[in-house]
N, C-alpha and C positions, 0 to 999 in steps of 0.2 A: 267846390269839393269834387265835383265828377267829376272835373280835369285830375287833382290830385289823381285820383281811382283808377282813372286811364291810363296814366303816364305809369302809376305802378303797373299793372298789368301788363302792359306793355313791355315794361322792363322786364318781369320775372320770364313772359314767356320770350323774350328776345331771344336768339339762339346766338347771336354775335352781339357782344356786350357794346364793342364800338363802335361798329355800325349802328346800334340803336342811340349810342349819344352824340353822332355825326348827323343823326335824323331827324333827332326832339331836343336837340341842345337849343334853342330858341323858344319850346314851350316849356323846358324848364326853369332859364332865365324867368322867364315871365313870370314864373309860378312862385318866384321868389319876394317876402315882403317887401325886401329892401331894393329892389327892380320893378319898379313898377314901372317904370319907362318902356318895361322892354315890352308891356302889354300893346302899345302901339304898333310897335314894329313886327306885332305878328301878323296885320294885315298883310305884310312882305310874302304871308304863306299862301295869301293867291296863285303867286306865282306857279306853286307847284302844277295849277291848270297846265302850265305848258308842257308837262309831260304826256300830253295827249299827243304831242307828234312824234314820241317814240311808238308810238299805233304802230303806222309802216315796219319799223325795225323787230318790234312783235310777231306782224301779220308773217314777216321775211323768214324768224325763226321758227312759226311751226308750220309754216308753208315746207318748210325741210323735211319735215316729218310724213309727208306723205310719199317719196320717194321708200321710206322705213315699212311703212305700211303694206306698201306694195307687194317689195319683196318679203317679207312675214307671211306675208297669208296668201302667197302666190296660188297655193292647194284650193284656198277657200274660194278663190275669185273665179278659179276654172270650173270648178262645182257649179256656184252658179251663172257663169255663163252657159256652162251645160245644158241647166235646166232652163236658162232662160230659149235655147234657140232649140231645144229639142219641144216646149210649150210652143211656142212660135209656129213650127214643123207641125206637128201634131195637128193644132189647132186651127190653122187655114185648111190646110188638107180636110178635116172633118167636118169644117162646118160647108166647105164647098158639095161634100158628103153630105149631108140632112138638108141643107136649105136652096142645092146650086138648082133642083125642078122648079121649088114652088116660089122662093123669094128673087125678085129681081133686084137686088141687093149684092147678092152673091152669086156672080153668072160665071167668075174666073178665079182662078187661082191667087190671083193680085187683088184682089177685090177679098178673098179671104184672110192674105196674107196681111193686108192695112186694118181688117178687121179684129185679126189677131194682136197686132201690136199697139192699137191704139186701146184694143180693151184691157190688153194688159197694164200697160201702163197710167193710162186711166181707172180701173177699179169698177170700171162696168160696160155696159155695150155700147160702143161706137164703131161703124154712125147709125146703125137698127139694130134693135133685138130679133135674134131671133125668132120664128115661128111655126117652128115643129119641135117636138119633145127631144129627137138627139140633138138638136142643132141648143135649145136651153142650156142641155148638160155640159153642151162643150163651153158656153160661157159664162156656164157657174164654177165650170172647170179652170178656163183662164183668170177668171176673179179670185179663187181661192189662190191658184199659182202666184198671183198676183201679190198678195198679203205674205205667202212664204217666201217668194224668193228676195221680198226686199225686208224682209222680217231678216231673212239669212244675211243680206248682204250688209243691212243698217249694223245689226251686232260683230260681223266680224270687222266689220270699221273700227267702232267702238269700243270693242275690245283691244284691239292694238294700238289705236290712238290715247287709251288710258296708259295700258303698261306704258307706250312712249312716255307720255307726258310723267307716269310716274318716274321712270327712271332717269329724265331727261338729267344731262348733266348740268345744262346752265343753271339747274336750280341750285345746285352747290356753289356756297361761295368757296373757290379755291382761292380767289386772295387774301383770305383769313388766316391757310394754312402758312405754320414758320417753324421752323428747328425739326422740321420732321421728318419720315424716312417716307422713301418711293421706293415703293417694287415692281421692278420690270417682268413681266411673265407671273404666270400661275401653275403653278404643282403643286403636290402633295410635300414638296418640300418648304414652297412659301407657306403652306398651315403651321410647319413646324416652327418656322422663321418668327412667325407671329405669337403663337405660345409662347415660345423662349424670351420676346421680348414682354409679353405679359408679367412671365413667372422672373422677371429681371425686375420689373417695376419703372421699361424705357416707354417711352410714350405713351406715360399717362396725360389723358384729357384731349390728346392731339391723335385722333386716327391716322393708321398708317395707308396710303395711297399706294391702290395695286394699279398699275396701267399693263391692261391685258386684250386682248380679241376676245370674245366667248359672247354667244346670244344671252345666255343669259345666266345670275348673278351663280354661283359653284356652290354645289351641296358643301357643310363643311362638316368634320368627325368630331369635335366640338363648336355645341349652337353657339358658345357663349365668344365666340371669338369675331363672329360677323359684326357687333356693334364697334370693335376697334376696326375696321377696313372700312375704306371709303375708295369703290369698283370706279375705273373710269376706263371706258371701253373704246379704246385704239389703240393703235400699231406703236408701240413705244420706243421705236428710233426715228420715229418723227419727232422734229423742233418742235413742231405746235402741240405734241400732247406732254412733254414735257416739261414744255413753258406754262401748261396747262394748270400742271400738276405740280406747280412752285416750285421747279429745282432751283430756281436763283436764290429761294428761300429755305433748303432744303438740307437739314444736318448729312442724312444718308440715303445714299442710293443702291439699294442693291437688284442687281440685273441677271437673271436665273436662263438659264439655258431653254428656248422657246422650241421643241421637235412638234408642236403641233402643226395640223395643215398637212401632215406630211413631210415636212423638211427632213432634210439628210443631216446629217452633222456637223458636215462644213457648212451651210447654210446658217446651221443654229449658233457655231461660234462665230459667224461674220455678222449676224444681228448684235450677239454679242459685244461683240468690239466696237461697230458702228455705234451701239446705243452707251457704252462706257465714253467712248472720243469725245460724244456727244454732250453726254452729261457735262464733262470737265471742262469743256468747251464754255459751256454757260455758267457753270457755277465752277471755277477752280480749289471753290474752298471746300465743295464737298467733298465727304468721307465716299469713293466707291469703291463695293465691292463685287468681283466679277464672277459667273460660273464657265468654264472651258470646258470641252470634253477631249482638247488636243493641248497638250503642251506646244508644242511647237508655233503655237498662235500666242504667247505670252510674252513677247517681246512687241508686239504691236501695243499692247497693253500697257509696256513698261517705258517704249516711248512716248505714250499719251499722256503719261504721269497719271496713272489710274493708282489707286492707294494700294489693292489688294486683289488676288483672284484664286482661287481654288481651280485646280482639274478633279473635277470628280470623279472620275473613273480609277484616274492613278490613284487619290486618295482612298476611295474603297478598298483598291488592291492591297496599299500600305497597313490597311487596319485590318484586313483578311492575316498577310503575310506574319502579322504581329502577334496575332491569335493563334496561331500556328504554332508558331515560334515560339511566343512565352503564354504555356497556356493559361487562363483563366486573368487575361491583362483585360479584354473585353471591358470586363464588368469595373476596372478602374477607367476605364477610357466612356463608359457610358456616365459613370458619375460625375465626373471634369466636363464632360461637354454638353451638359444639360444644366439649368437654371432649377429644375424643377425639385431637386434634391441634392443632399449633401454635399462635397466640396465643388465650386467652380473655379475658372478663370479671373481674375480681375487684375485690374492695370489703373495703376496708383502714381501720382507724381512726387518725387521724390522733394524733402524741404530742404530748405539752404542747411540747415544743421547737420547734416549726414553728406551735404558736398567735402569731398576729399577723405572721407572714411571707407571703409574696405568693403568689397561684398561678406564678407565673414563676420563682419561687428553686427552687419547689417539683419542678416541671415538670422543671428543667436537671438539680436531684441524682436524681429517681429516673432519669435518662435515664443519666444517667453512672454511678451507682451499680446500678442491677438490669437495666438495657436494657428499662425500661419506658415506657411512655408514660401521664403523669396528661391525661385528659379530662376530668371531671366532677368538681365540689362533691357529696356530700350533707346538706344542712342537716338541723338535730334536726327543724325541723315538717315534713320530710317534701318538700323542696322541690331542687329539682336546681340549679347552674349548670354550663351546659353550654360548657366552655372559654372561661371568664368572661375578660372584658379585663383586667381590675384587681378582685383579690379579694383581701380578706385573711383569714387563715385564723383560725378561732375554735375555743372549745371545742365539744368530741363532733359536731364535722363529721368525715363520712366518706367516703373519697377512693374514685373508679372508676376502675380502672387497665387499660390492654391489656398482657399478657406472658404470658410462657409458663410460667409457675406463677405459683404462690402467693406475695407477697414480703412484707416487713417492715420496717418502715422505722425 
């Protein structure tokens, strides 16, 4: 019965469902009436003993972590060596001061100096105590110092060796993740990125992967959005953090323009590019899309067979220019490109029953039938007509519709 017990437990709190039945599928056999054979071969789970010589490969990965440490608390380590060699300084010198007439202990500077470091680091006088009242105060002096400065040094370990270890990435399984999206870079534009996909209803149950630099994890303007991201912290035109990050398994990639550090612009579209090539490189079937801040770089893009890229700077201008122009368009152009209210975008595939019918038959039923409105052709190589005069509709064309969900035709 307490095996029953366990094995539930086990289950519910499992965070990866098939990992926990690639790990207890043998104690469950067991646990079955009609298996009772398989109670024998659970002695087989000896075996497991020999994951004791993953030890090393253990010891190997948080042995890494002290390089991390190091540099983190560089401010904290100087502090206390501060204090460690100004106690040191202080405390030879003084006790050579109180004790150098009357104890033959302390006749030299070096004789203070060993006095000093052996009581510090020991927690009391070595090799004599003192024997006049300044010379006491200086070694009750070094014993206190003693207890603070490794008071100070044990805690700022501690403290960075925790946040490490919490934030460590190997704890994540990324080979769990599949069909999901990766964001290269962090802005205020990937919060929005994220929202939009909430208020779409796209990656539910599957967090979306930011691969970004930053110390530490970004305040966000909604809390409720950090539990869909899952932070993994490196340079994302690296092979390895994208291999990391499942792009072989990875529906979409979208790669945001990186000016942190300081980079210039060119810089940020050459990360750019490099981490798009990159992506299609390993995974050809994902969906990427790219951020520019130069046209003129989008033909590198369009040789790599990247799916899609915005320049953001011209496109600002276009939706400036357009507000201008046709006033109060804004506020139609905020409601289409948001998820979060009234009409959106969506892209529908069209059925075999409407191949070889017009865009006009097309256009009148989804208007009558869903209160939509057809706009756009997608043709298979990738080619738009945009509220064509006379179209006729073919196979694996897919339709761009404005309405207020999702529809089906």
């Amino acid at each position: 019965m307490n095996a029953y017990i366990e094995l539930s437990f086990r289950f519910i709190v499992a965070p990866n469902k098939k990992v926990y039945f690639q790990e207890y599928w043998l104690d469950i056999l067991a646990m079955l009436p009609l298996l009772k054979v398989f109670r024998t071969i659970r002695a087989l789970q000896l075996l497991r003993l020999l994951r004791i010589l993953r030890l090393p490969v253990f010891f190997y990965r948080y042995a890494s972590t002290f390089p991390y440490i190091l540099q983190r608390g560089i401010k904290e380590y100087l502090i206390v060596v501060g204090l460690l060699l100004l106690t040191i300084m202080f405390s030879s010198v003084a006790i050579l001061v109180f004790e150098g007439s009357n104890n033959p202990n302390f006749t030299s500077l070096e004789a203070g100096f060993w006095f000093s470091v052996y009581s510090l680091f020991a927690g009391e006088p070595i090799p004599a105590s003192p024997s006049s009242l300044g010379g006491k105060i200086v070694g009750v002096f070094v014993m206190f110092m003693n207890v603070t400065i490794f008071a100070m040094f044990t805690g700022t370990v501690s403290a960075f060796m925790v946040d490490r270890i919490r934030r460590e990435d190997d704890i994540v399984d990324w080979e769990s993740f599949s069909n999901h999206t990766i964001i290269c870079g962090w802005n205020r534009k990937a919060e929005i990125i994220v929202r939009e996909f909430k208020a779409a209803g796209k990656s539910e149950g599957m967090p979306i992967i930011v691969i970004a630099e930053f110390d530490d994890e970004p305040n966000f303007i909604a809390p409720d959005l950090k539990s869909r991201i899952q932070f993994l912290k490196d340079d994302f035109t690296k092979v390895t953090a994208l291999e990391k990050a499942g792009i072989s398994r990875a529906e979409t990639c979208i790669i945001l323009c990186d000016k942190t550090h300081g980079r210039s612009d060119q810089d940020a579209d050459a990360r750019t590019i490099l981490a798009a090539l990159t992506a299609e490189k390993l995974n050809p079937s994902v969906y990427t899309c790219a951020e520019l801040l130069n046209r003129e770089y989008g033909s590198h893009l369009d040789m790599g067979h990247v799916n899609d890229y915005i320049v953001s700077q011209e496109q600002s201008g276009f939706l400036l220019a357009q507000a201008a122009l046709n006033r109060g368009l804004m506020g139609v152009f905020s409601e289409l490109l948001t998820y979060e209210r009234g009409n959106q975008f969506y892209r529908i595939t069209i059925t075999t029953e409407w191949v070889g019918k017009t865009f006009l038959d097309l256009f009148i039923h989804i208007k009558q039938t869903h209160n939509a409105i057809l706009i756009a052709v997608s043709q298979p190589q990738g080619k738009f007509k945009i509220n064509p005069d006379r179209y006729i509709f073919q196979e694996k064309d897919n339709l761009i519709v404005i309405a207020a969900k999702e529809i089906k035709l």
